[in-house]
C-alpha positions, 0 to 999 in steps of 0.5 A, spaced: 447 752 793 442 758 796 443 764 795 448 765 799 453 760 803 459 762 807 466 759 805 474 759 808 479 763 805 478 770 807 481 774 802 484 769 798 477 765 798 476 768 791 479 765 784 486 768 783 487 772 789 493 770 794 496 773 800 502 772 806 504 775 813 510 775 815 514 779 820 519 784 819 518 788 826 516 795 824 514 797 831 520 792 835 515 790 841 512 785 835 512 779 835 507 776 830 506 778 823 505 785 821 507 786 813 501 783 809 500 783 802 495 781 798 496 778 789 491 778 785 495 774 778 491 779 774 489 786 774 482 788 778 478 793 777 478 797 784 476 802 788 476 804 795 472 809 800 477 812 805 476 817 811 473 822 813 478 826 817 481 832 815 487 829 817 490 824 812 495 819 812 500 819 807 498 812 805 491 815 805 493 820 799 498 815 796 492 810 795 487 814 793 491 817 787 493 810 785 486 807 784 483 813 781 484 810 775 479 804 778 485 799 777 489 794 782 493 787 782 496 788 790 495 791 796 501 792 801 499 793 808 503 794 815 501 794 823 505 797 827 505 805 825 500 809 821 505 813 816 501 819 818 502 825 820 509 824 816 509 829 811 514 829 804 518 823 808 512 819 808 508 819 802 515 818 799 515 812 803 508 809 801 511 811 794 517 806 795 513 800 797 509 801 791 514 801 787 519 795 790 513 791 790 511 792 783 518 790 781 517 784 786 512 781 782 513 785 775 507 789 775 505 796 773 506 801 779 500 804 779 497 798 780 499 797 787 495 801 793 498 801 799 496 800 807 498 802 814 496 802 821 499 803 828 502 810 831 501 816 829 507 821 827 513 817 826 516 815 820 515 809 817 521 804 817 520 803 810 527 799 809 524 793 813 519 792 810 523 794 802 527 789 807 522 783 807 518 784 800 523 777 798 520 773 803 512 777 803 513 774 796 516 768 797 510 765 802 504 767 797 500 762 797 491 761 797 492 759 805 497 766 806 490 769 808 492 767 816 498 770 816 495 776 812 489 777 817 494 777 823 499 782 821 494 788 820 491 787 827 493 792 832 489 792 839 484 787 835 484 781 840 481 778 834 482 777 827 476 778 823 474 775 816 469 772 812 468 769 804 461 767 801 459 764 794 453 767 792 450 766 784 450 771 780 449 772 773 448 764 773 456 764 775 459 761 783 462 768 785 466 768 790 468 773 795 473 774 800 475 780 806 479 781 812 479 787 816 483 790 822 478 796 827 478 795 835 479 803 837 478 809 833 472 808 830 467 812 829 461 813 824 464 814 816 469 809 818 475 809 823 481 805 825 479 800 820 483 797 815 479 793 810 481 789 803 475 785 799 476 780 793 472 778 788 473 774 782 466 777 780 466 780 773 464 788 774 466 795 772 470 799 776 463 803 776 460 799 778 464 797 783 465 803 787 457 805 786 457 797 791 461 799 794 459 806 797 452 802 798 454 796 801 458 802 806 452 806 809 449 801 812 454 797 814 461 799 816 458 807 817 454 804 821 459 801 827 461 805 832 466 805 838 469 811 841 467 817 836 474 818 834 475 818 826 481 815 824 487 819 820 488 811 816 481 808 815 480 805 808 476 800 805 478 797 798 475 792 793 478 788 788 475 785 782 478 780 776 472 777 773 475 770 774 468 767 775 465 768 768 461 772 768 458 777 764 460 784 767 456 788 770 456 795 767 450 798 769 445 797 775 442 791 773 439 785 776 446 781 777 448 789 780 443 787 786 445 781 787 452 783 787 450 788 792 446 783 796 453 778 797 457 785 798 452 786 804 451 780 807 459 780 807 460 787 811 455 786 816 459 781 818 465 784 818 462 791 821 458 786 827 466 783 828 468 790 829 464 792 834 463 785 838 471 786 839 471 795 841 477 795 845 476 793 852 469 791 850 465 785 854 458 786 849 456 787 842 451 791 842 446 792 836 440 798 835 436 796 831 430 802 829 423 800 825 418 805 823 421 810 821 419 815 815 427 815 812 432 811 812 436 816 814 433 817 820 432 810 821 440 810 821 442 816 824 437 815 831 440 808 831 447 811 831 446 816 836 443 810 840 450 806 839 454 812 840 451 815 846 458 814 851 452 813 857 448 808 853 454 805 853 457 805 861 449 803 862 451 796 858 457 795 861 453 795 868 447 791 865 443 797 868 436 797 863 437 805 863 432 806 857 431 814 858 439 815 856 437 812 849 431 816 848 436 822 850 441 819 845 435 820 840 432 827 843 438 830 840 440 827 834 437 832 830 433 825 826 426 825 825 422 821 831 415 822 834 417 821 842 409 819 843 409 814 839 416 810 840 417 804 845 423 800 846 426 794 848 432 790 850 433 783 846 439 777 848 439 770 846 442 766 852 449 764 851 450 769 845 457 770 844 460 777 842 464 774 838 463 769 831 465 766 825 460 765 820 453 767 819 448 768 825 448 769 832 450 763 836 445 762 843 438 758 846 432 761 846 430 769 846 428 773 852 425 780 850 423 786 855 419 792 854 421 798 858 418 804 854 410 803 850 408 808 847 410 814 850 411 811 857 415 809 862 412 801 864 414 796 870 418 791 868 422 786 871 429 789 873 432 781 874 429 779 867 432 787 864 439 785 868 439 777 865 438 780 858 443 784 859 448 780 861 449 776 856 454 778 852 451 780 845 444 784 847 440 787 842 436 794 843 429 794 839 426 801 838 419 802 834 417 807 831 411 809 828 412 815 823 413 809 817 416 803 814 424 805 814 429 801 818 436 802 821 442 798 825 447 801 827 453 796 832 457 797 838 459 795 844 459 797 852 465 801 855 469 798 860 475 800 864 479 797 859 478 802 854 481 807 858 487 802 860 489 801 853 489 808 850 492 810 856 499 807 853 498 806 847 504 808 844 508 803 848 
């Protein structure tokens, strides 16, 4: 096997792990799956990443006190209305989900963490789902994963997944993930909903410490509109079913663990990007030497969050001096003498994937910016590039031998047709 292969399954490719979707019409204009729950037949360590708005869920402050303990065998997670902003009420309500489904599968309380996402500021109705746990439970099963990763999508037109086996510890570790984030993403994570299974052996430490690795330079780094959601949460859960020897210190089998877990959510960040509400591109900044790897991330930030940056890939408009302004007041560290940029696309590139690299034909380059200075270049080309539905902005440094990327996509008419009525 090489190092890495990617697998079927999402969330229930990993040994032990099951999942189900069902309907239960939280929000009564739904007419797909919006209750997910996700199994695991023993207890996992865990741990979790949560927003960083100051206004937080009632989900999110349940689910943060449930895993504090590092430990987790289920996750219930529903679309449709974000129990946020909902005060005593809500929080009681995420506390009976947890409790109804403990009971459900005759495990401990604290072991289930609980999810929502959809419309801010009105009370959940708990009952429906309290309602439906018997047939969430019933349709468990190792395919459950694709009805699972349709219930959490709200304005996602895509449903996002992936799984990989890797090798770690001389064992075949597998490991599994779904995700939910159109809108409301920003930088520190968004309206973004995400479960990881894994049945490698590692501490809840340890786990947590991937975790927080694998983020910054993944889900942190994808943006879509500036906006920080009241819901984001991302979770890992681990059995130890692949044998393993458990990682419990930042060892050689930690790395490589660190590796799968990077491969994994770089997929996941660029297919929540490449499916940013009203989105027509994917579009990835990619900055190399830099001095820091902050820096290198921070101007690739700034570059994918600049909103004209943005209006300018929407219309294919090779307007490099709005990148280089993005960069200018980003506060990160660059020589502006010694910076180039270029527009990068392979022709027939989709935003859009399932697995592994960028599909497409043969790479067109353009530099626009050498060194400090402006270049003619030829506009029908930069337009051609540009066109295409996943483009690549490339921006040399030479202040060291750092890199950072950072994912988004152009804005559209539709973005604002979409948060126009949202709540309908």
């Amino acid at each position: 096997m090489e190092k890495f292969a990617f697998i079927d399954g999402g969330v229930c490719a990993a040994e032990g792990f099951t999942a189900s979707g069902v309907l239960n019409k939280i929000k009564e204009s739904r007419t797909t799956y919006d209750t997910a729950l996700i199994f695991s037949d023993s207890v996992c360590n865990a741990a979790g990443v949560f927003t960083q708005n100051r206004v937080k869920a009632e989900c999110v402050k349940f689910t943060k006190a449930q895993i504090a303990d590092g430990k987790a065998q289920a996750v219930i997670m529903n679309s449709g209305n974000a129990n946020a902003c909902t005060g005593k009420q809500g929080y009681e309500n995420a506390e009976k989900e947890a409790v109804a489904v403990s009971e459900k599968l005759k495990i401990s309380k604290s072991d289930v963490l609980v999810c929502s996402t959809g419309v801010i500021g009105q009370q959940l109705p708990v009952e429906k789902i309290l309602n439906g746990l018997d047939k969430s439970v019933s349709l468990l099963s190792k395919n459950g994963n694709v009805e699972a990763r349709q219930a959490i999508m709200t304005t996602d037109t895509k449903f996002k997944e992936t799984a990989l086996e890797a090798k770690i510890g001389g064992k075949t570790v597998k490991i599994g993930t779904m995700a939910k984030g159109s809108g409301m993403i920003h930088i520190n994570l968004g309206t973004m909903l995400s479960v990881i299974t894994t049945d490698c052996a590692i501490s809840s430490k340890m786990l947590e410490k991937a975790l927080r690795l694998s983020v910054a330079g993944t889900y942190n780094c994808v943006s879509i509109d500036g906006d920080t959601s009241t819901n984001d949460t991302l979770l890992i859960l681990a059995n130890g079913k692949a044998g393993n020897a458990e990682i419990d210190s930042e060892n050689e089998d930690f790395n490589d663990f660190v590796a799968a877990l990077n491969v994994l959510n770089t997929q996941m960040a660029k297919k929540i990007a490449a499916d940013g509400e009203g989105a027509s591109r994917l579009v990835t900044c990619n900055v190399v030497g830099a001095d820091t790897v902050e820096n290198a991330r921070g101007l690739a930030k700034a570059v994918i969050c600049s909103n004209l940056v943005k209006a300018a890939f929407f219309g294919a408009d090779a307007n490099w001096g709005r990148i280089l302004d993005a960069m200018g007041y980003s506060g990160f560290n660059f020589t502006p003498e010694k910076t180039s940029v270029s527009f990068l696309s392979r022709e027939g590139a989709k935003r859009y994937f399932d697995a592994g690299e960028q599909n497409g034909g043969k790479e067109n380059q353009i530099k626009v910016f050498d060194h400090g200075v402006p270049l003619n270049f030829d506009e029908n080309l930069a337009k051609k590039i540009l066109t295409e539905e996943a483009v690549e902005i490339l921006v040399e440094l030479e202040d060291g031998s750092e890199k950072g990327t950072a994912w988004g996509c152009d804005l559209t008419y539709d973005y604002v047709k979409i948060n126009g009525d949202y709540r309908t």
